[in-house]
N, C-alpha and C positions, 0 to 999 in steps of 0.2 A: 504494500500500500504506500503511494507517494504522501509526500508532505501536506500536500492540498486535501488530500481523503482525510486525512489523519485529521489536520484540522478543521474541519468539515465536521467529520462524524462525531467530537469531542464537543462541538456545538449542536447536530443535532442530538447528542445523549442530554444536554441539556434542558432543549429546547422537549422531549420528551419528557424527561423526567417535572420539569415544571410541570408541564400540564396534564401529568396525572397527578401531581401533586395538589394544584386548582383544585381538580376534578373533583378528588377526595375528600379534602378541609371543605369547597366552598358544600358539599354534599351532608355531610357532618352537622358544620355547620350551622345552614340551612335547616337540615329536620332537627334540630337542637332550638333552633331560635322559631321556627314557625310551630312545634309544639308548647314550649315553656316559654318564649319569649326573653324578658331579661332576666328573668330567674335562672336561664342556664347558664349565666354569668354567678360567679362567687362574691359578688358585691353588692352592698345592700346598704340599707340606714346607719349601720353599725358604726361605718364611719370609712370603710375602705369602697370609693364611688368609681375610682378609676382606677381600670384594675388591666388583666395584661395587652388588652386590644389599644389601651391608649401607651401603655410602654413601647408597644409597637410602632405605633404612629409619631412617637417622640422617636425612634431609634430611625426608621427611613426617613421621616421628615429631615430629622439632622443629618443625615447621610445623604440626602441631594442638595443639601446647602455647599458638604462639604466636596460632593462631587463638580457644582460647580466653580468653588474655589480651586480645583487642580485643571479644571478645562482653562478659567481665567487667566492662568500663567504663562500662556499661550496666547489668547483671546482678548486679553484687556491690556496686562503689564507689560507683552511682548517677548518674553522668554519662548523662543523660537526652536527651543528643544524638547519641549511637551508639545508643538502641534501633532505628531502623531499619534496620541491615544485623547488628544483635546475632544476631536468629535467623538468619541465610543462616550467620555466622561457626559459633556453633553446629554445625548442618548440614554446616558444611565441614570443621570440626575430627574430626566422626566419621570422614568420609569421606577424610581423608588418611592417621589413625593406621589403619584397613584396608588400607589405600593399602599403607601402609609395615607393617604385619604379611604385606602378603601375599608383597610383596620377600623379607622375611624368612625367611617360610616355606619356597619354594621354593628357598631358598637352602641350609635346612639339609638338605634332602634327604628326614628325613622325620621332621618335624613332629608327628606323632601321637605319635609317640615319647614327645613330654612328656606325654601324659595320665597315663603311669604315671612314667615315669621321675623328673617332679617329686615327684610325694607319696613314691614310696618313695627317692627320696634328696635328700631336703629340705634343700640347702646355703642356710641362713640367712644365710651371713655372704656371701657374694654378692653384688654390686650389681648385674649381670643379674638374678636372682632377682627383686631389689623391684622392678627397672624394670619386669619384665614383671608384678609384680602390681598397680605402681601403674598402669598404662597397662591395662589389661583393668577395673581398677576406676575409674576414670575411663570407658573406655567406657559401662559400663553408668550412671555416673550421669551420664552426658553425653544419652545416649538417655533418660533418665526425666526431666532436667530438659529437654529438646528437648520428651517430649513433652507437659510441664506448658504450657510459651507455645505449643506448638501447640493448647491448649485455653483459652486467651487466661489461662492466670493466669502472670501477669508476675512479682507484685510481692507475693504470700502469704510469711507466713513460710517454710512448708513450700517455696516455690517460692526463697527465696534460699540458703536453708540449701543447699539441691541446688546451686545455685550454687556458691553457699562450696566446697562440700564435691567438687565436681568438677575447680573450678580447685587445689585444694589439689593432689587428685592429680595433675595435671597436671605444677604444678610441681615436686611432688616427682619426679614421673619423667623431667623434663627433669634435674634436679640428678644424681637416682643416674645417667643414662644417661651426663652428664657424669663422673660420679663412677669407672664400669667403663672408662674410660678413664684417668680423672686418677690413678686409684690404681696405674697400670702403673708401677712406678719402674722397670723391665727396659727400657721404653722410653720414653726419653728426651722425644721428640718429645710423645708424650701426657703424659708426666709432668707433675702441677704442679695445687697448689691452685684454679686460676683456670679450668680445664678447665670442673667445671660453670659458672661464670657467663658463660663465652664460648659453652657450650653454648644457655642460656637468652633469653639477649643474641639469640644465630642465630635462635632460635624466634620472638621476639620479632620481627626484621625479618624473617621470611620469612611469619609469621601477617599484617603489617601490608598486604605487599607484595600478596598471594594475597587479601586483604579487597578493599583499591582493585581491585585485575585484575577481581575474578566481580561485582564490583558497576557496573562499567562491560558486562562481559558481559548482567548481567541486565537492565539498563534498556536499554542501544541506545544510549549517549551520556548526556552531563550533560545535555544541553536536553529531554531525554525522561524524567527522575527528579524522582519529585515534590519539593517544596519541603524537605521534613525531608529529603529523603537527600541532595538537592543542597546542604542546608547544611553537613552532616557533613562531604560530600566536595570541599568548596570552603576551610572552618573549619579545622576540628579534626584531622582524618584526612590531610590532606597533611605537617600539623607532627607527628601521632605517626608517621608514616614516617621523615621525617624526623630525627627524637631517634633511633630506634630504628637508621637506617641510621648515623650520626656514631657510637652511641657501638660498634656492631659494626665500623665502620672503625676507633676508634681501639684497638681487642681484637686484630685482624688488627695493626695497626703495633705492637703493644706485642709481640708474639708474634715477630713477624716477627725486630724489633731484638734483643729478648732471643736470639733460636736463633742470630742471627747472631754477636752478643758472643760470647757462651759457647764455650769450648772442649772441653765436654763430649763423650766420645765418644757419638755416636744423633743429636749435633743438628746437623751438615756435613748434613745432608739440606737444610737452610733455603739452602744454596748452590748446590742442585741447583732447589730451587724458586722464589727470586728471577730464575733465571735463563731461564725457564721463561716465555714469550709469555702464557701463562695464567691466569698468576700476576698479571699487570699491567692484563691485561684485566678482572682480578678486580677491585682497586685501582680501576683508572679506572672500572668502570662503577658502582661505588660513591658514589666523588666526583660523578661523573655524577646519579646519581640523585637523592644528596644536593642538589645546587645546584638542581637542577630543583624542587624541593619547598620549598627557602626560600626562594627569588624571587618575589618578590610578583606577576610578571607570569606567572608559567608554573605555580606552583601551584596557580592552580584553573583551567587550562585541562586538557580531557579528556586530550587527546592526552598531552602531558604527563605528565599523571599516567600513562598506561597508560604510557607508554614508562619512566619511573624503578620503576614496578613490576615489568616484565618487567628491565631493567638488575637488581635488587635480587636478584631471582630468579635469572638466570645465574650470578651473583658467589657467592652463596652455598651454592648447588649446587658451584659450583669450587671452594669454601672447604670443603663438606665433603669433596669428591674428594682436595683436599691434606691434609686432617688426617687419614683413614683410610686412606689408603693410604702419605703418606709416613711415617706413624709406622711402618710397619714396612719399609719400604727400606731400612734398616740392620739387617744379620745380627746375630741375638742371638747367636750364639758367633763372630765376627768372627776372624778370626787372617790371617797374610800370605797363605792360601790363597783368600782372599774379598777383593782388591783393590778392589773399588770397590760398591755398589749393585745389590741385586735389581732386575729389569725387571719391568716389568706394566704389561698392555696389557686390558682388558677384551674379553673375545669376546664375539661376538655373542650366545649365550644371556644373557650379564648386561645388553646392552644391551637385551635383549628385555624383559629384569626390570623396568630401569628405565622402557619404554616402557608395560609393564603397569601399574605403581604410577601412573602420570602419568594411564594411563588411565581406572581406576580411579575415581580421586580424581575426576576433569571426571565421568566417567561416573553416578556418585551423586550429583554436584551436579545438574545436566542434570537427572535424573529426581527431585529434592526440587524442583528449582526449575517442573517442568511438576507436581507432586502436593501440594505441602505449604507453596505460598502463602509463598515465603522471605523475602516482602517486609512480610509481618505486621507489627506494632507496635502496644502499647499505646497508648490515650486516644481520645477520639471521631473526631478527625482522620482516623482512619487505620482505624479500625471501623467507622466507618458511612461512608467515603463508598462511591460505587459503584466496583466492581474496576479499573476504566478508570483511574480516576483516580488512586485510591490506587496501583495500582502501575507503570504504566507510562506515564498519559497524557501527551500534548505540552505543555511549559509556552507560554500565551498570548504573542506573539510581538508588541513592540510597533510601533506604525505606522510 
């Protein structure tokens, strides 16, 4: 089997497996929520409301903010060494914040709801509100500058401006998203100016992590990626992982120490989560990934890299499982009648959710990456040579 089947077939095992994966959760699901409705969720009055379909939709949403911070280093700042996996990043950034809308949706039960309910009671002051207008308005100029370099213009005014003007919203919807939590002073655990830049920070190394991963997916290995992608991912793209996982580890340690100091009542949950197998798993596969990506001998090897992207990706998914759920483990009216800690266990319809979202997101890459050429890039290099070579062929193997 040549290099092109190889690559081929590693996308469609993908692009299959997504969608029996759909098939399954949204089926689950589905007879899970159209018999018992929201009670097949494990959240209730008790005091735990958001429970895993919305960690869900906090872990993709962050993750196409920070997909589109790796396309921009290409696309806005001009760093002309990321244009080759800028469009796949692109393309992925759509395909996560769906991802993570669609979590959401089903999560509120019923969604349509807002067609009217927003215009006729238009709460401005809201930081839900802007999130969801900056993230639906980033969609759409996510999709129109998507499909300017799908019509090869790169590098037109009108084509950076869409840039500009798409990661703008991005990151404002990572800040407000942070913000609809940071602004809870009732609870504790989210409370605190630093909420959006830890949120951002997350985006940021789960956009970097999710780039390495679909770009070792799309080629079939480093020895199989033409010479500009195998520079990116040998160069530059191992140390922005890197910066991106250090300074999210050193956010988690500063969070950590602080909950722990404090004797604020809401923040004893930091003692329930230190203590917590999880927790540390989180930590170590951090450090893990980090050391993997500074070492001169294991950062440009493939293997390598995939395994501190997938590390990256577990940790931070944990990391948002701990912030949204343990921020509300502690009873907002607490009194001696509430001795210790709300329990929450995710049921299976929410795990369904999450299997959905995951699905999802693979399942529209899959099918951009068999239709919409995700390995495009400006300059003659990469334009005129023949399909073979520009995107998947075998690098020349010496004697």
């Amino acid at each position: 089997m040549n290099a092109r089947n190889q690559t081929r077939g590693a996308v469609d095992g993908v692009l299959a497996v997504a969608a029996i994966g759909l098939a399954i959760s949204l089926a689950v699901a589905f007879t899970h929520l159209i018999s018992q409705g929201h009670a097949s969720f494990n959240t209730a009055s008790s005091g735990v409301t958001w429970g895993l379909p919305v960690v869900t939709y906090v872990f993709f949403a962050l993750t196409s903010t920070g997909l589109t911070l790796v396309a921009s280093l290409a696309l806005v700042f001009g760093l002309k060494a990321f244009y080759p996996i800028a469009k796949r990043c692109i393309w992925l950034s759509i395909a996560s914040i769906v991802a993570g809308f669609a979590s959401l949706a089903l999560e509120l039960g019923h969604p349509f709801r807002m067609i009217w309910a927003i215009p006729l009671n238009f709460q401005y002051q809201s930081p839900l509100l802007w999130m969801g207008v900056f993230y639906a308005t980033f969609l759409v100029l996510g999709l129109l500058k998507f499909r300017r370099i799908h019509g090869g213009d790169w590098d037109s005014q009108g084509s950076r401006t869409l840039g500009i003007a798409a990661l703008t919203a991005e990151v404002f919807a990572a800040l407000t998203l942070g913000s609809a939590f940071g602004m809870m002073a009732m609870r504790p655990f989210w409370f605190g100016p630093e909420v959006p830049v830890n949120f951002l920070l997350s985006g940021a190394t789960t956009g970097a992590a999710f780039a390495v991963l679909i770009t070792y997916i799309a080629h079939g290995g480093l020895e199989r990626m033409p010479q500009k992608v195998r520079s990116v991912m040998t160069g530059a793209m191992p140390k922005v992982l890197a910066t991106a996982v250090a300074l999210y580890f050193l956010m988690t340690l500063y969070r950590m120490v602080n909950g722990l100091w404090s004797n604020a009542d809401g923040l004893q949950v930091w003692d329930v989560i230190v203590r917590s197998p999880l927790y540390w798993l989180e930590m170590a596969a951090l450090v893990v990934a980090f050391l993997l990506m500074v070492g001169p001998d294991t950062r440009a090897r493939g293997p390598m890299q995939v395994g501190a992207a997938l590390l990256t990706l577990v940790a931070a998914f944990i990391g948002r499982y701990e912030f949204v759920i343990g921020g509300q483990l502690v009873p907002l009216f607490k009194g001696a009648w509430v001795p210790g800690l709300i329990d929450y266990v995710p049921s299976l319809a929410e795990w369904m959710l999450t299997i959905m979202a995951l699905s999802i997101t693979f399942l529209v890459y899959a099918m951009g990456e068999r239709m919409l050429d995700l390995s495009a890039a400006p300059g003659p290099d990469t334009q005129d040579a023949a399909p073979d070579a520009r995107i998947d062929a075998p690098l020349p193997r010496a004697a």
